[in-house]
C-alpha positions in Angstrom: -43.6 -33.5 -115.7 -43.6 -30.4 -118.2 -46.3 -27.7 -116.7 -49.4 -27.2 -118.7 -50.5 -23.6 -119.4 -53.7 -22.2 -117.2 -56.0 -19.6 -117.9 -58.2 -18.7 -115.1 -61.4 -16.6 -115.4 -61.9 -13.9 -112.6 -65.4 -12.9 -111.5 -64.8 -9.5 -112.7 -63.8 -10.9 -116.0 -60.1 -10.4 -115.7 -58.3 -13.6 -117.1 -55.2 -14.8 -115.1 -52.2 -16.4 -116.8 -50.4 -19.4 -114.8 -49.1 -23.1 -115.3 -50.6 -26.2 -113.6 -47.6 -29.0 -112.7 -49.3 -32.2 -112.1 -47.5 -35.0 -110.3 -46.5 -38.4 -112.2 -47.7 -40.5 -109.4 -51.5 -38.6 -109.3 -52.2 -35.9 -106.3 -52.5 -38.2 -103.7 -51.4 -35.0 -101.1 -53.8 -32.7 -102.5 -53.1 -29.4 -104.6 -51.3 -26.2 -103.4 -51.5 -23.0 -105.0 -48.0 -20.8 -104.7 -49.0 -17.0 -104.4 -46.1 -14.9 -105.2 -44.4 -11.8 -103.5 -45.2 -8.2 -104.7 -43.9 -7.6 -108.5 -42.3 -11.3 -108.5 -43.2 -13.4 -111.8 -44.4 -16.9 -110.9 -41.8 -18.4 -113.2 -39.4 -17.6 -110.3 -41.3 -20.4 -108.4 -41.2 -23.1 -110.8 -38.6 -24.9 -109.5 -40.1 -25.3 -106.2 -43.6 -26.2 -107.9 -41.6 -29.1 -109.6 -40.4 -30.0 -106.7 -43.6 -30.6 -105.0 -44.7 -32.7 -107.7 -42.3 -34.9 -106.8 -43.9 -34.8 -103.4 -47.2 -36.1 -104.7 -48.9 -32.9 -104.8 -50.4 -31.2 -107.9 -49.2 -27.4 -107.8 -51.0 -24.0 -109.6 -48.2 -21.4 -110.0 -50.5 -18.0 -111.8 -49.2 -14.6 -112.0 -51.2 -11.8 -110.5 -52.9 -9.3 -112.8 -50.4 -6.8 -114.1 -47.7 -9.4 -113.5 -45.9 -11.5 -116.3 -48.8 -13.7 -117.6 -51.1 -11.8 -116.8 -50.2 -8.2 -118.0 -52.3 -6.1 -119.6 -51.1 -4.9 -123.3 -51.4 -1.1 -121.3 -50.1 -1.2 -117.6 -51.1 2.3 -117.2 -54.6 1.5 -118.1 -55.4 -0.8 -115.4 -57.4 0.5 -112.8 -56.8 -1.7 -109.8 -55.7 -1.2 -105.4 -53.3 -4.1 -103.9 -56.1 -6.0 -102.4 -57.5 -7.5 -106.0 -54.6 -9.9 -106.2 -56.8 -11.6 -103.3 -60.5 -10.6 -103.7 -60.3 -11.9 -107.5 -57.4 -13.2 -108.7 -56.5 -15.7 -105.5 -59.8 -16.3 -104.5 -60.7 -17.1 -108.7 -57.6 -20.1 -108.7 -58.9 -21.3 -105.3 -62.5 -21.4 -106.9 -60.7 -23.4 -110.1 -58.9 -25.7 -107.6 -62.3 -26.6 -105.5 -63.9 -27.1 -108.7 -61.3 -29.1 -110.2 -60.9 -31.9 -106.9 -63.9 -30.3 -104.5 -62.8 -32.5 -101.0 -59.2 -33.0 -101.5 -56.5 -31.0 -99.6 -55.7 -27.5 -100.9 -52.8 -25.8 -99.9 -51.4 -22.4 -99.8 -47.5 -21.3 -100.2 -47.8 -17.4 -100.1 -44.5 -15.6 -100.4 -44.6 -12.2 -98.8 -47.4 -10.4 -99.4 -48.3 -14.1 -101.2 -48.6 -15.1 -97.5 -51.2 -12.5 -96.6 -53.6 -12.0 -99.6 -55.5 -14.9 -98.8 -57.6 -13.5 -96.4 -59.1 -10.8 -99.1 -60.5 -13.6 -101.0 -64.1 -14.7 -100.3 -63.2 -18.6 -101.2 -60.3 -18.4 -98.3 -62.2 -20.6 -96.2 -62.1 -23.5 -98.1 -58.4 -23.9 -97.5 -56.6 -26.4 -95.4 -53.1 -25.4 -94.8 -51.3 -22.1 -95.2 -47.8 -22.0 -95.5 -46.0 -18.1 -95.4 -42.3 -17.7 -96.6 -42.1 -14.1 -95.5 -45.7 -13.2 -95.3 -46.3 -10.2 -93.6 -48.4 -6.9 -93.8 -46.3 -4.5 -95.3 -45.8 -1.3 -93.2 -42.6 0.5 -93.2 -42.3 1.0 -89.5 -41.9 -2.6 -89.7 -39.1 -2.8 -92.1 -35.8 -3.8 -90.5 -34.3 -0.8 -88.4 -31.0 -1.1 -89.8 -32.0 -1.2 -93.7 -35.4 1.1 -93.0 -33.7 4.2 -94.2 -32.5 2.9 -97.7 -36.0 1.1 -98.5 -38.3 4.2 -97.0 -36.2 5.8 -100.1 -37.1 3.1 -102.4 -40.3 2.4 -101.8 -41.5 5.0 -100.4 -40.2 8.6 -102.2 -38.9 6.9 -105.7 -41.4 4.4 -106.6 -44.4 6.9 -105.8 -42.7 9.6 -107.5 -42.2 7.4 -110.6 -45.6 5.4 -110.6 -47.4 9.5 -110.4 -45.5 10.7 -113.7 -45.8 7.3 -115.3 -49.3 6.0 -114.6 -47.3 2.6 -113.3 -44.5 1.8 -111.5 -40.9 0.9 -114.3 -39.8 -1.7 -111.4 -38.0 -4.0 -114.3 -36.5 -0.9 -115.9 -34.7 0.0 -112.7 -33.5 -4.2 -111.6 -36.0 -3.8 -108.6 -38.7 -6.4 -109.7 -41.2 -6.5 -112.4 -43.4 -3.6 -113.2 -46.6 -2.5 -110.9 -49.8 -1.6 -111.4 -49.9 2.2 -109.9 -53.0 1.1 -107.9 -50.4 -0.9 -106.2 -47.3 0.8 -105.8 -49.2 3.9 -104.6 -51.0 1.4 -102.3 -47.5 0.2 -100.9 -45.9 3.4 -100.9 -48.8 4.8 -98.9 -50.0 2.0 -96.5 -51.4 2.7 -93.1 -50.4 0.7 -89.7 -53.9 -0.8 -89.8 -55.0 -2.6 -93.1 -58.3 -1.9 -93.4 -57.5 1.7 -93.0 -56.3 2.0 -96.6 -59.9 1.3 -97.9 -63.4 3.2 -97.4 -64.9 2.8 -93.9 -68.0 1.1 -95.4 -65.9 -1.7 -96.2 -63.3 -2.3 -93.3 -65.9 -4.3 -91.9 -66.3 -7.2 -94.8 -62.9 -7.1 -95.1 -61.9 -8.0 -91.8 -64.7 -10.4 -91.8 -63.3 -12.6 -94.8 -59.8 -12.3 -92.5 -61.4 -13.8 -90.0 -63.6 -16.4 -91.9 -60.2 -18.2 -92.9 -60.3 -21.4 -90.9 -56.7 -22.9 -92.3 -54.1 -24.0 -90.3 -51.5 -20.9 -90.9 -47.9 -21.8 -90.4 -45.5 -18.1 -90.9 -42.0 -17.9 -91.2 -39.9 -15.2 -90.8 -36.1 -15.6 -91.7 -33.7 -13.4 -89.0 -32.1 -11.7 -91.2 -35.0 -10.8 -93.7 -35.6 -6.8 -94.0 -39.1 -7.1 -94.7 -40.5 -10.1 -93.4 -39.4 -9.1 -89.3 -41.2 -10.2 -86.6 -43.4 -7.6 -86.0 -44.4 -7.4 -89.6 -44.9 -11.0 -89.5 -47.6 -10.7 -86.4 -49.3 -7.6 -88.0 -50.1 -10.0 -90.9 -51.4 -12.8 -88.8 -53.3 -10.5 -86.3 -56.0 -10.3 -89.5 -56.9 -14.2 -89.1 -58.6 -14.0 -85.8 -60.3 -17.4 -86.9 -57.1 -19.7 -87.6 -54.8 -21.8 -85.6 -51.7 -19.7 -86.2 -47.7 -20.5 -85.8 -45.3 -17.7 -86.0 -41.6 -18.8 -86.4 -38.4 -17.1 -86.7 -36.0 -19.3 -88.8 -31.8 -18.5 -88.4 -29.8 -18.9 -91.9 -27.8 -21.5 -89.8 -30.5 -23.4 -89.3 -30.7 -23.9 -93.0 -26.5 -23.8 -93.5 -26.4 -20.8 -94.1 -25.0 -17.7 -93.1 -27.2 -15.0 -95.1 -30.6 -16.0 -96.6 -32.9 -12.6 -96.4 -36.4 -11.8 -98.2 -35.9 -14.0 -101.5 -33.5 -16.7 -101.9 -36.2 -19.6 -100.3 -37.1 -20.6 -103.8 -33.5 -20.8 -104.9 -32.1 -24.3 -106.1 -29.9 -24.1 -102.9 -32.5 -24.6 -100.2 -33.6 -28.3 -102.1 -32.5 -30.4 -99.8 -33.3 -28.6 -96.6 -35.6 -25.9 -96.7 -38.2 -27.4 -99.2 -38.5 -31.1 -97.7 -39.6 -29.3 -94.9 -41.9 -27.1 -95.8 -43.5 -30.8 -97.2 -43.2 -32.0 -93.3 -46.0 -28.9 -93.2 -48.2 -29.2 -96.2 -48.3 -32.9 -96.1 -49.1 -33.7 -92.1 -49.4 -30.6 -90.4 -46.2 -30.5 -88.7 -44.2 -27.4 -87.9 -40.2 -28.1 -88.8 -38.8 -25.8 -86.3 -40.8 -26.3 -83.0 -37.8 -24.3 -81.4 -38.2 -21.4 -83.6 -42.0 -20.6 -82.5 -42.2 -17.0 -81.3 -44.5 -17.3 -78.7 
């Protein structure tokens, strides 16, 4: 079915733009909401939301603020740090989806950072399932060792440089991905080993309490060959949700039929007849697809 266009009001005011993809057949597996990677439009996970329709699930795809649907007319002008793509604008669509079908199964597909903002958001905890593509807390020292070198210069002496002289980051000027709010680039560019660290000590301890509030069964996958979801930046994400059953896997591009996969092909048309039905084996019952892949 054609995707109906969502607007969703955030607590601070802020309105989201995103599309809601209802299945033919009714939800009768529940809703999932798709959170996407850093700078990534949602429209680049369409296909997969259509996809799940077809699964029986009803799917919210939203962009973040400052992102495609839900950019301001003045970039520069909003004032805004990484962690309010969780505290407001994730935890506003779960609040819409609870209000919309309050006991059914609600579902999470985060996609990098997608996979980690949940635990900012104070309506975390009335998710079921958590699938992460790629989710991880993004730390350089974590980046893959043989591609750290070229992305420490991307992301961490370009994008800061341009995002101070610009008031935002020109991501779709340069081909990288789409523009960023500076609170958000500089946030990136800047990050600390530990989370909470980036944020004023009088509030380290709410946020790691709403981390550890999240009660969802977390599945987090990590492809071998991805530069930015490895496996240590994988753990550092999960270490934040103290309170969840958690399974870490590392996936191999063979194990797809593939030889190269990396950070953001797992939405491509390719992976439709692998890679997605399982990720369904997941959201629907629970069940991990590659019990040899769990890193222990």
């Amino acid at each position: 079915m054609d995707a109906q266009p969502l607007h969703i009001s955030c607590r601070d005011g802020f309105r989201l733009g995103g599309h809601l993809w209802q299945s033919a057949q009714g939800p009768r597996n529940g809703t999932v909401i798709v959170n996407a990677a850093t700078g990534v439009a949602a429209g680049y996970y369409h296909r997969y939301a259509r996809f799940l329709t077809n699964q029986g699930f009803d799917v919210v795809t939203y962009d973040y603020r400052g992102i495609g649907a839900s950019r301001p007319e003045r970039l520069r002008d909003l004032r805004m740090e990484w962690r309010h793509w969780g505290e407001f604008d994730f935890d506003a669509v779960v609040h819409w989806a609870r209000l919309r079908d309050p006991h059914g199964f609600l579902g999470v597909v985060g996609h990098s950072i997608g996979g980690f903002l949940p635990g900012f958001a104070p309506m975390a905890s009335r998710i079921d399932r958590i699938l992460a593509i790629g989710g991880q807390y993004a730390f350089w020292r974590n980046y893959r060792s043989t591609k750290r070198l070229g992305l420490l210069w991307r992301w961490h002496v370009v994008m800061p440089a341009l995002t101070l002289g610009l008031g935002y980051f020109p991501g779709k000027r340069l081909g990288w991905l789409e523009d960023l709010p500076a609170g958000v680039a500089l946030e990136w560019s800047f990050r600390r080993r530990r989370m909470e660290s980036s944020y004023p000590a009088a509030e380290r301890t709410a946020i790691l309490h709403n981390f550890a509030a999240v009660r969802a069964d977390i599945l987090s996958i990590a492809l071998s060959d991805d530069e930015y979801g490895t496996r240590d930046a994988v753990r550092a994400g999960l270490d934040y949700y103290t309170g969840a059953r958690r399974i870490q896997a590392e996936v191999l591009p063979a194990d797809l039929g593939f030889d190269r996969v990396g950070h953001f092909s797992m939405f491509h048309d390719r992976h439709a007849d692998r890679f997605w039905p399982d990720t369904v084996r997941w959201l629907q019952d629970g069940v991990n697809p590659w019990p040899d892949r769990v890193v222990a």
